[in-house]
N, C-alpha and C positions, 0 to 999 in steps of 0.2 A: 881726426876731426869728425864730431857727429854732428850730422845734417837732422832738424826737425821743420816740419812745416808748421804754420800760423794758419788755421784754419778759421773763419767767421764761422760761431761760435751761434749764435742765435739767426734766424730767417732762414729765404729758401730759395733759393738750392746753397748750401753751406759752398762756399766759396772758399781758394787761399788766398790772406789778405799778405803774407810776408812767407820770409824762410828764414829761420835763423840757424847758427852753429854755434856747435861749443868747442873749444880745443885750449884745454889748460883753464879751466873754468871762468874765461871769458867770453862772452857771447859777442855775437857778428850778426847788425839782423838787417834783412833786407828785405824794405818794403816794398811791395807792389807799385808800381808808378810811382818811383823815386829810384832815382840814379843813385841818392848818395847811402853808402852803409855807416853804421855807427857800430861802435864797440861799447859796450856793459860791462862792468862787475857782475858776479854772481849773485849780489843782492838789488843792483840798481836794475837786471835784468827780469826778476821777481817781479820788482816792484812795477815797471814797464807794460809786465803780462799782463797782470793784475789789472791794469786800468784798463788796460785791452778790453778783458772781460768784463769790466764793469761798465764800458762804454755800450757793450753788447746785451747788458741786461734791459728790462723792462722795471721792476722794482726792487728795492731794497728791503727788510725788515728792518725794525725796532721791538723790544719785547715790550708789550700790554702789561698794565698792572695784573692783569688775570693770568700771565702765564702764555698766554696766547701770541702771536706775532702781528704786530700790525703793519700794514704793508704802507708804500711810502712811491710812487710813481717817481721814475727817473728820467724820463723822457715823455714827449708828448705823444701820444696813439688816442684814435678812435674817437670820446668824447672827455677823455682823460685829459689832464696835465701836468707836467713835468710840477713835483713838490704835493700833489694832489695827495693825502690819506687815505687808501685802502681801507677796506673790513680785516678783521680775522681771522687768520688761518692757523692750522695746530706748524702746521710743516712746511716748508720748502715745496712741499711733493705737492699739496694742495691746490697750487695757483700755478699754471706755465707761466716759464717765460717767452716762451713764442703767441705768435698771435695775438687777437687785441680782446683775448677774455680780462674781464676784471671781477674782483670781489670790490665791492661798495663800501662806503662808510658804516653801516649798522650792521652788514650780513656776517655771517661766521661760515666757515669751510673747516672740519673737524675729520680727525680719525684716517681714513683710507681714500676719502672723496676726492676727485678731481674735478679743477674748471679748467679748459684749455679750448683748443679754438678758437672763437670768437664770443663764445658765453659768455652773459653777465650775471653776476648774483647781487640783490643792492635790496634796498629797502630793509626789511627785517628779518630776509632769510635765513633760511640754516640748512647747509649740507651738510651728511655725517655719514656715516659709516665707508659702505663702498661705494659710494655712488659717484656717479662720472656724466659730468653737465658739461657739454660738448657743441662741434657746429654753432650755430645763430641762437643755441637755445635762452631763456632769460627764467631766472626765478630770483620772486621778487614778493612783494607787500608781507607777508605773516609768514608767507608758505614755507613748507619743513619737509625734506627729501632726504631719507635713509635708507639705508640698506641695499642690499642688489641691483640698484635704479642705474639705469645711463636715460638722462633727459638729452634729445641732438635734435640734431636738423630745425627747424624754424621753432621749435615747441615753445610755451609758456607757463608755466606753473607758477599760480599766483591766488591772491587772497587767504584762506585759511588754508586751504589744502597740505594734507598731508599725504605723501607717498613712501608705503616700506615698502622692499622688496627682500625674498629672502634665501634663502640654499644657497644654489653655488652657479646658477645660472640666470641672468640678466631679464630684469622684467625693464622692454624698451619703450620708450615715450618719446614718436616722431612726430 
């Protein structure tokens, strides 16, 4: 019989919310603060994880007429709401799901960029290349952040403002 743990999956400190087994490709899972165990198929135990993790996520995608993904709020955070439409992002990798960063309805998050932390990017911005918008930072109305940039800690970049950065080491904006 093989012993897996059920680890929470998003937040902090990752926590174990269950333990399951497998022996003869039926699972046996047993949750945390619950006495009783249930038994799975191998596909009704799939399907089980699956929601697990999606109960753990912050958004979903949909893909944008452009190719793009637009993101979809799953639960309520921060000044978000659960069903709320996100901006676009190229990737998965763009947007965390931890923390209560968001992309906005009009901004775009492109190529290498990250938002994560508690970062907003909303109005008409655009991140792109490498850049990584971090901590409390917000960019917002016009403004455009490419290349080698990490925006963090309380910063704002906003109005027309454009910021590249470029080589292989970080030009920081605290």
């Amino acid at each position: 019989m093989e012993k897996y743990r059920i680890i929470q999956l998003v937040g902090d400190p990752k926590t174990e919310i269950g333990t399951f087994y497998i022996q003869r490709r039926v699972f046996f899972f047993f949750w945390k603060n619950y006495t009783k165990e249930k038994y799975y198929s191998l596909s009704e135990a799939q399907d089980a994880l699956s929601e697990i993790i999606y109960k753990q996520k912050k958004y979903r995608v949909e893909t944008a007429e452009n190719g793009m993904l637009r993101i979809i709020a799953l639960k309520d955070f921060s000044d978000v709401k659960e069903g709320d439409k996100g901006g676009l992002i190229e990737t998965r990798d763009n947007l965390s799901q931890e923390g209560d960063c968001w992309v906005y309805e009009n901004a775009q998050v492109s190529d290498n960029a990250r938002v994560c932390d508690n970062a907003k990017v909303y109005d008409d911005a655009f991140v792109h290349g490498h850049a990584e918008i971090s901590g409390n930072a917000q960019v917002y109305e016009k403004a455009e952040i490419s290349g080698y940039i990490r925006v963090s800690g309380n910063a704002k970049v906003h109005g027309n403002s454009t910021l590249y950065g470029h080589y292989t080491k970080y030009t920081i904006i605290e």
